[in-house]
C-alpha positions in Angstrom: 0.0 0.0 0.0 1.2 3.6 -1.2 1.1 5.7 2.0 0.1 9.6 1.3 2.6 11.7 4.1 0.9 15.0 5.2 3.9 17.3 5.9 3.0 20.6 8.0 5.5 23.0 8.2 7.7 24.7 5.5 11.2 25.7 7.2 14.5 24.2 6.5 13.5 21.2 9.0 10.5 20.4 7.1 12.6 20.2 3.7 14.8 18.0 5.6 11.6 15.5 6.7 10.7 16.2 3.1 13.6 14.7 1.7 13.6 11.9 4.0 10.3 11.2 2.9 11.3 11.4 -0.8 13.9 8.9 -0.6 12.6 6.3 1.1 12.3 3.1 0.1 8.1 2.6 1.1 6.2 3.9 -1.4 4.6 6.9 -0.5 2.7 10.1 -1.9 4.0 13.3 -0.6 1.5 16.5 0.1 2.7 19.2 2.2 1.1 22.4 3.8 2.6 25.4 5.9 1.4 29.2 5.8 4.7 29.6 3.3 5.7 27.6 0.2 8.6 26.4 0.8 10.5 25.8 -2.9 12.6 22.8 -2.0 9.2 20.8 -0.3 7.5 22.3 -3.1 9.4 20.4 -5.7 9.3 17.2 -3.3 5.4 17.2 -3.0 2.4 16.3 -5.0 0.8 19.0 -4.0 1.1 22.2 -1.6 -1.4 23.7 -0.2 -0.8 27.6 1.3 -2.5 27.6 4.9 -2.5 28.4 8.4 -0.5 25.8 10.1 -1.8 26.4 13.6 -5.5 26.4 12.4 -6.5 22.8 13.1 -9.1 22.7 11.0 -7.6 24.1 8.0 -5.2 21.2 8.2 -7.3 18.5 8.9 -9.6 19.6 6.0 -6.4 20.0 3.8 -5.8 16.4 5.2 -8.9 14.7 4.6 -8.7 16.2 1.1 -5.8 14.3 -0.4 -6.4 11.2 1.9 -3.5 10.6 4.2 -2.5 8.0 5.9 0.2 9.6 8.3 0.9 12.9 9.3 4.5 14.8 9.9 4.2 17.7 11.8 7.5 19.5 11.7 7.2 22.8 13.9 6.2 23.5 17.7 3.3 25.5 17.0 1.0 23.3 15.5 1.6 20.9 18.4 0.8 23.7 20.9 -2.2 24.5 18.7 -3.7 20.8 19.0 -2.9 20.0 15.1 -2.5 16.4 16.3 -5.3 16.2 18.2 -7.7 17.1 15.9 -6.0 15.2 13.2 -6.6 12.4 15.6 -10.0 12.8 16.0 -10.2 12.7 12.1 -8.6 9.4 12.1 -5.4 10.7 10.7 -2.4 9.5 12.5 0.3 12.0 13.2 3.7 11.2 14.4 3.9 14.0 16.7 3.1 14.3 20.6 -0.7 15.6 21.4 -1.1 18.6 23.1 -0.6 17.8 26.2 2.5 16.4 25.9 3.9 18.7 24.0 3.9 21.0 26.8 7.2 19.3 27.3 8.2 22.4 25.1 5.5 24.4 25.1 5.5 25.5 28.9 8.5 26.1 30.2 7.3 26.0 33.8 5.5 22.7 33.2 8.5 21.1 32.3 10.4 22.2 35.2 8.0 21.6 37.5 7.1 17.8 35.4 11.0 17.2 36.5 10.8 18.2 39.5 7.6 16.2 40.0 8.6 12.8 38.4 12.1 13.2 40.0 13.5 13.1 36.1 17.5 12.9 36.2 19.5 16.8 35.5 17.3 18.9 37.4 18.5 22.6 38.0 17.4 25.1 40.7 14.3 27.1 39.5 11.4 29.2 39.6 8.5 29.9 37.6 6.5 33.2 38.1 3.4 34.8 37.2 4.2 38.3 37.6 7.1 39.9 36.1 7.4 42.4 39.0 8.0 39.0 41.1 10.5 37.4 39.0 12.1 40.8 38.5 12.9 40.6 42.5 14.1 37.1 42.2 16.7 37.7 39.7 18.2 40.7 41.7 18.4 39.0 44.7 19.3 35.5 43.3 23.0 34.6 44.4 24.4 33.9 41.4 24.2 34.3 37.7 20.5 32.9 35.8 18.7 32.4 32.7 15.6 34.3 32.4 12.9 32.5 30.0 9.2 33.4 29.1 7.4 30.7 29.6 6.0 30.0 26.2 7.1 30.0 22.6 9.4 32.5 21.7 11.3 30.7 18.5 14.6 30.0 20.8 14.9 33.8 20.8 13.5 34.5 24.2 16.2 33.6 26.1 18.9 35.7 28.2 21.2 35.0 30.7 23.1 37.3 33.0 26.8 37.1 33.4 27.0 36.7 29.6 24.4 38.5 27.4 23.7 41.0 30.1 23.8 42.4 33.6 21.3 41.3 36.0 19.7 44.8 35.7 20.0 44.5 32.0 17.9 41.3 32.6 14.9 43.3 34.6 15.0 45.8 32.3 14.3 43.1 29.4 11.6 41.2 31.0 9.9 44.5 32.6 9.8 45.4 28.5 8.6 42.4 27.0 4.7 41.3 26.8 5.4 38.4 28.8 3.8 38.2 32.9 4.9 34.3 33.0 8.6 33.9 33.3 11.0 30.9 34.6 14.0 32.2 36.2 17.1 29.2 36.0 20.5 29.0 37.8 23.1 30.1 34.8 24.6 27.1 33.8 28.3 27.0 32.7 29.7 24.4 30.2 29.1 23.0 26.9 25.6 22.6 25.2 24.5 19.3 23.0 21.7 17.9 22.1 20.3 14.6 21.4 16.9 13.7 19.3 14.9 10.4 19.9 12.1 8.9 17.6 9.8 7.9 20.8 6.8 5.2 20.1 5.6 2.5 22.9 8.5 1.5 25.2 11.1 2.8 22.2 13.3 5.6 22.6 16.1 5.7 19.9 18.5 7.8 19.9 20.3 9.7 16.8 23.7 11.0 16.8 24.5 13.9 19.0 24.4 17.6 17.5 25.8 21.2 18.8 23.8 24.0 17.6 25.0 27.3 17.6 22.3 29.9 18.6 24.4 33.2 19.1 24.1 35.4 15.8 27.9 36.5 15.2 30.4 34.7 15.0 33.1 33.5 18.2 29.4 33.1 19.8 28.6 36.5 20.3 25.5 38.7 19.6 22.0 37.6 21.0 20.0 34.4 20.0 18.6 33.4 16.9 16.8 30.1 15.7 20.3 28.4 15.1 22.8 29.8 13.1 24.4 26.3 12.3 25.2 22.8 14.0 27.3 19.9 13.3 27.9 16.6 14.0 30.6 13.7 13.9 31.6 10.5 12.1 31.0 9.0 15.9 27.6 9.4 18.0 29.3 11.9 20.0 30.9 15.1 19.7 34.6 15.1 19.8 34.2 17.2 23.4 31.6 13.9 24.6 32.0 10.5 26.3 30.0 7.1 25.6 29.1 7.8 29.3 27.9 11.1 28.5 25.8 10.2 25.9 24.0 7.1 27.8 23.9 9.5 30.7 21.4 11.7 28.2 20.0 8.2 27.4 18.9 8.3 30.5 17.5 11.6 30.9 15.0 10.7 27.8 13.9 7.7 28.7 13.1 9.0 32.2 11.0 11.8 30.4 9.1 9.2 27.6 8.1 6.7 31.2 6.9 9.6 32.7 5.1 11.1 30.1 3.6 7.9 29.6 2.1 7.8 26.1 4.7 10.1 24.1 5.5 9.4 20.4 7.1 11.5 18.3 10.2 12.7 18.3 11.5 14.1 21.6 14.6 16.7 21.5 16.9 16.5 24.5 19.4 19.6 24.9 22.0 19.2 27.6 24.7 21.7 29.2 27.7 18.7 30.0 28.7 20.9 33.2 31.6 20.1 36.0 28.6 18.5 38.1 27.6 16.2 35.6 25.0 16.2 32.4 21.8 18.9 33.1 18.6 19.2 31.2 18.5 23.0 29.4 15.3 22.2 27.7 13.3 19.8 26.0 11.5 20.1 22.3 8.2 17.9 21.4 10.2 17.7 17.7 13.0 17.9 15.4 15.6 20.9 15.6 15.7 23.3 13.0 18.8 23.1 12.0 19.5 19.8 13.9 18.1 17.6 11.8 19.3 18.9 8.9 22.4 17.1 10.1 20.8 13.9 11.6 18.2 13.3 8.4 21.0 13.4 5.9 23.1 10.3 7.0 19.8 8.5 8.7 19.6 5.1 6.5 16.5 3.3 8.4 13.9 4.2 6.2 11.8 7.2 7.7 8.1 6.4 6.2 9.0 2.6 7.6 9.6 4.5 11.0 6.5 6.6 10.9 4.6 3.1 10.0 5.9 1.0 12.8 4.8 3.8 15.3 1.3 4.0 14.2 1.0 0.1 13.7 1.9 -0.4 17.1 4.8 -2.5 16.3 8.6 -1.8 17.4 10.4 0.9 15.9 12.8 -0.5 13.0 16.4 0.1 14.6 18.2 3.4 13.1 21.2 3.3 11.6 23.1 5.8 10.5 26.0 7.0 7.8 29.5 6.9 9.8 29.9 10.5 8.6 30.6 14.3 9.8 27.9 16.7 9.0 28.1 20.7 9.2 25.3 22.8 8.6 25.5 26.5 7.8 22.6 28.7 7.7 22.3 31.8 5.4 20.2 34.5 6.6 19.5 38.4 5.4 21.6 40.9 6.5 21.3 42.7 10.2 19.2 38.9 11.0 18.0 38.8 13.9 17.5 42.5 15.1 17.3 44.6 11.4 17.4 42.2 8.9 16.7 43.3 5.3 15.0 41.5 2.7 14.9 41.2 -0.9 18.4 39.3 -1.6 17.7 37.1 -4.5 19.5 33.2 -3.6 21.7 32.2 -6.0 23.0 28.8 -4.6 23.0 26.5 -7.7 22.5 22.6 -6.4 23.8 20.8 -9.1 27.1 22.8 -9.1 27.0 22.5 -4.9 27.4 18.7 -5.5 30.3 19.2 -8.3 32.0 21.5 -5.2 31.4 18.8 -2.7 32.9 16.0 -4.8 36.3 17.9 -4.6 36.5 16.5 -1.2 35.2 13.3 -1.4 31.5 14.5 0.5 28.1 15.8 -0.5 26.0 19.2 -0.5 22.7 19.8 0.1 20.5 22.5 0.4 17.6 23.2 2.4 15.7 26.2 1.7 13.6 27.5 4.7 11.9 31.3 4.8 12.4 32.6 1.2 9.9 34.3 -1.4 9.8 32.3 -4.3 9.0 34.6 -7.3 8.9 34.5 -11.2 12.1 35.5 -11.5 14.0 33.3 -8.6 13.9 33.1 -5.1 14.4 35.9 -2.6 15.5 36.4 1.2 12.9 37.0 3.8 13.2 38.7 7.1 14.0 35.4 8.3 16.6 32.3 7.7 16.9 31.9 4.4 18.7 28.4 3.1 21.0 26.3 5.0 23.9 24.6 3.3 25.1 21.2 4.5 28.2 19.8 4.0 28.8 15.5 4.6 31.8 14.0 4.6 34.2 11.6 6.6 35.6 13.9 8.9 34.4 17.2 10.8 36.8 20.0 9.0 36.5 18.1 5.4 32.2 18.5 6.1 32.8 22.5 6.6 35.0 22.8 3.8 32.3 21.2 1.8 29.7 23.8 3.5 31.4 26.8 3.0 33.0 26.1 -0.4 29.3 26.2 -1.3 28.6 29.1 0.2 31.9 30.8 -1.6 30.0 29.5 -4.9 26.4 31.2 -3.7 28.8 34.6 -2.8 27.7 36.3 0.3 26.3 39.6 -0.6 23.0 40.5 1.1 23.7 37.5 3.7 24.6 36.6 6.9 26.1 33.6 7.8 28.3 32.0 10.6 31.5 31.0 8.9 32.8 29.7 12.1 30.6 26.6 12.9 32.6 23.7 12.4 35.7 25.1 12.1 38.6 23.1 13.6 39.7 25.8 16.3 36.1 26.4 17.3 35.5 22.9 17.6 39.0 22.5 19.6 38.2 25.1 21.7 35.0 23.3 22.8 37.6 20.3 23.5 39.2 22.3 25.5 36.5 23.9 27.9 35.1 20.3 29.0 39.0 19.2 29.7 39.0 22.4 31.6 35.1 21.5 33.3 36.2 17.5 34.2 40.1 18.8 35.5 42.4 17.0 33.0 
């Protein structure tokens, strides 16, 4: 049987899913839906239909319509809007979390207060407020440096923490601005971030290979937060800066979360700050990151509709395997992204040559378009993340050669991009820290 895929979403991830989709070996009908047309999932898809992608109606109609079988929902906001649910209701299955569980991401005081509750492994010391004046107190008086985050949604830009983005009255100042009344106030924790994704379904929880995003806009990680500038990966399941301990130590962490939760499935995104006391829980997302698994997708070689199948059949989830390879992903954005950014750049990457570029050092290229305007006459920037460029080959530094040989090819006028990710001395230099953190 021919499975029809419903893909919501249209951002560099869902291209990613897209792809994964395209290339797999079950047969299956793509359709895709998002409130912009994405040009990559565009090209992918039988059909794609321009909608609201937090209107659950809209997308269950849309659903209905061409018939599917299974669902892919690719960004948080559908799941917060109860998407899945209603899809659901309609007899559609969706892997994706409801929304309740999705509140895992969604609520940033629930999932505190969830770990707190069920006693789940890398807890931090916390409090969640209701009234900014309130938390505004707390983080003067708090003995020590903290993360301040609103409490819902806020597209990994809400985030700021004191000691390094700002002063702690810097920090009162920002949340007494904002439109935000419910805020979580964390101890600042010091070390180095990575995260892990899980397909989740029954009593599975199987992991993929670790990833380190890099959310800071500039380059040397400075500037304030974006979506994710860039990430990479290794040949190995950890980062060169990582442990087999560490990573079965996050294991853990996920697996104590999916029993607790009870009836998760989906894909559940662990990211972790490995810290001198040990691996601690920074967040949790209810799916894929954007741009994480535009490096785990890539070199995935279990077939991903086969996945999606198992899960909604009830049986075990096939076991994942994965290309022994070094992925780096580089996103392109307008210039001044995130705080002025101007649009209008036309995107001149050409795909064919990117994979001529690639084969110089023995690797691939892909690209994964994410907010662009598609016009008559080409495709344009947004005021968002444009394209991201990922580079695959055997080792870390050959995969961002790859990457950014590509981007020399696209040239860099109108864009912004981190030309550091991946790079050897920022990758040693992460080496270095956790040597520092664990006393060799």
């Amino acid at each position: 049987m021919t499975e029809t895929v419903l893909l919501v979403g249209g951002g560099g991830r869902e291209h990613a899913i897209a792809r994964a989709v395209d290339e797999a070996d079950e047969p299956a009908d793509l359709y895709a839906c998002a409130s912009n047309r994405n040009p990559g999932i565009a090209r992918l898809a039988e059909d794609f239909e321009t909608l609201d992608e937090n209107d659950p109606d809209a997308v269950v109609d849309y659903a209905l319509e061409v018939g599917a079988t299974i669902a892919a929902i690719g960004p948080e906001s559908p799941l917060q809007a109860g998407v899945v649910d209603a899809l659901e209701d309609a007899d559609v299955y969706a892997f994706a979390p409801r929304e309740a569980d999705a509140r895992i991401e969604t609520d940033k005081a629930f999932q505190r207060e969830f770990m707190e509750r069920h006693e789940i492994p890398g807890r931090i010391d916390y409090a969640t407020f209701e009234d900014v004046d309130e938390a505004c107190d707390y983080v003067e008086e708090y003995d020590g440096d903290v993360a301040v985050k609103p409490v819902g949604l806020t597209g990994g830009k809400g985030v700021r923490v004191t000691g390094d983005q700002l002063t702690k009255s810097e920090a009162v100042d920002y949340m007494r601005d904002s439109d935000w009344d419910d805020w979580v106030v964390e101890e600042r924790l010091v070390g180095e971030e990575f995260t892990i994704q899980a397909f989740v379904a029954g009593d599975d929880v199987l992991v993929t290979p670790a990833v380190q995003d890099h959310k800071r806009a500039y380059e040397g990680d400075e500037g304030p937060n974006t979506g994710g500038m860039g990430s990479y990966t290794a040949p190995e399941f950890q980062l060169p800066f990582m442990t087999e301990a560490d990573s079965f130590e996050a294991l853990q962490v996920l697996e104590a979360t999916v029993d607790a939760l009870d009836d998760y499935r989906g894909i559940l995104y662990g990211q972790f700050m490995l810290t001198a006391d040990g691996i601690k829980v920074v967040e949790f997302n209810a799916r894929f990151g954007d741009p994480e698994a535009m490096n785990t997708l890539p070199v995935l070689e279990t077939d991903y509709v086969e996945v999606m199948q198992a899960a909604r059949d009830g049986r075990p989830l096939p076991e994942l395997e994965f290309q022994n390879r070094a992925t780096v992903c580089k996103y392109a954005a307008p210039e001044g992204y995130p705080v002025d950014p101007e649009a209008g750049t036309k995107v001149t990457v050409d795909e064919a040559g990117a994979r001529e570029v690639a084969a110089d050092y023995d690797g691939d290229a892909l690209l994964f378009y994410a907010s662009v305007d598609e016009r008559d006459d080409g495709i344009y920037t947004t005021t968002s993340r444009a394209f991201a460029v990922v580079g695959i080959a055997d080792t870390i530094s050959d995969a961002e050669a790859v990457a950014e040989a590509v981007l020399d090819e696209a040239g860099d006028e109108g864009l912004h991009v981190r030309h550091d990710v991946g790079k050897a001395d920022l990758v040693q230099s992460r080496i270095d820290h956790v040597e520092e953190l664990r006393g060799d």
